[in-house]
N, C-alpha and C positions, 0 to 999 in steps of 0.2 A: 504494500500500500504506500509507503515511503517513496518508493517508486518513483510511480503512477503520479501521485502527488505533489512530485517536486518542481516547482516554479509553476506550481498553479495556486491559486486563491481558493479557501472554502467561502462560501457564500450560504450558509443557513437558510430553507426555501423564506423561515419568518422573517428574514434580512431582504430578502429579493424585493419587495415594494422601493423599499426605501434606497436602497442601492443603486437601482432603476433610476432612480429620480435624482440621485446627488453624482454617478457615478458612471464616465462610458465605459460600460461595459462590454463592451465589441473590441478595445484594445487589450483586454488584458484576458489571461488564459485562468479561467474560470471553472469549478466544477461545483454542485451539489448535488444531497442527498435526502430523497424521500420516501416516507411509504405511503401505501396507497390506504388513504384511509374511506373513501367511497368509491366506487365503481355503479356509471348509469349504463343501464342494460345497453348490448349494440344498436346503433339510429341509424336508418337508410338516410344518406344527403339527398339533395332534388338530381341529383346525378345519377342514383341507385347504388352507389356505391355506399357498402357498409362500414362505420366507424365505431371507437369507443370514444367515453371520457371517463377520465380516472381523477381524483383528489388528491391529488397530493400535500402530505402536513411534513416537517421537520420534529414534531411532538414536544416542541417548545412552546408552543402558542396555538392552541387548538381553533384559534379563532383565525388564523391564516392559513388561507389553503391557495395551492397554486390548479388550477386545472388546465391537464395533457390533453389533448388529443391525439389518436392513434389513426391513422389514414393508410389503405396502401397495405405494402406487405408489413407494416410495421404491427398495424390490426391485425391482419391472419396471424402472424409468428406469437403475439401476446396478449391476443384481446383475453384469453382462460387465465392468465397468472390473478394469482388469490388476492382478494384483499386483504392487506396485513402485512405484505411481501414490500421487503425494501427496494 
């Protein structure tokens, strides 16, 4: 993980609003971590094409959630992982 890690930034999902707003974050190498704390059933878009959305929290601030979208093969490969799953 040290790794992985090295000369990138953690950014906490509950940090993400505010960081967004003070901070570009398009120049600097960035990573976070969440788990899924809801999952909404998969929605056909007006394209037919099936997607998810997932909730994602950091479990520091239950009142901040970020939501994913999954489009694509990225929906086939993960739309089944659990809620609870980091």
């Amino acid at each position: 993980m040290d790794r992985k890690m090295a000369n990138r930034k953690l950014i906490r999902l509950s940090q993400l609003k505010n960081k967004l707003a003070t901070e570009n974050l398009e120049e600097i190498d960035w990573v976070t971590f969440g788990v899924i704390v809801k999952k909404v059933t998969p929605q056909s878009a007006n394209n037919g094409r099936t997607f998810s959305i997932w909730r994602l929290n950091d479990l520091r601030d239950l009142s901040e959630c970020v939501s994913l979208f999954l489009f694509g093969e990225v929906h086939k490969e993960h739309w089944k992982t659990d809620q609870g799953t980091v």
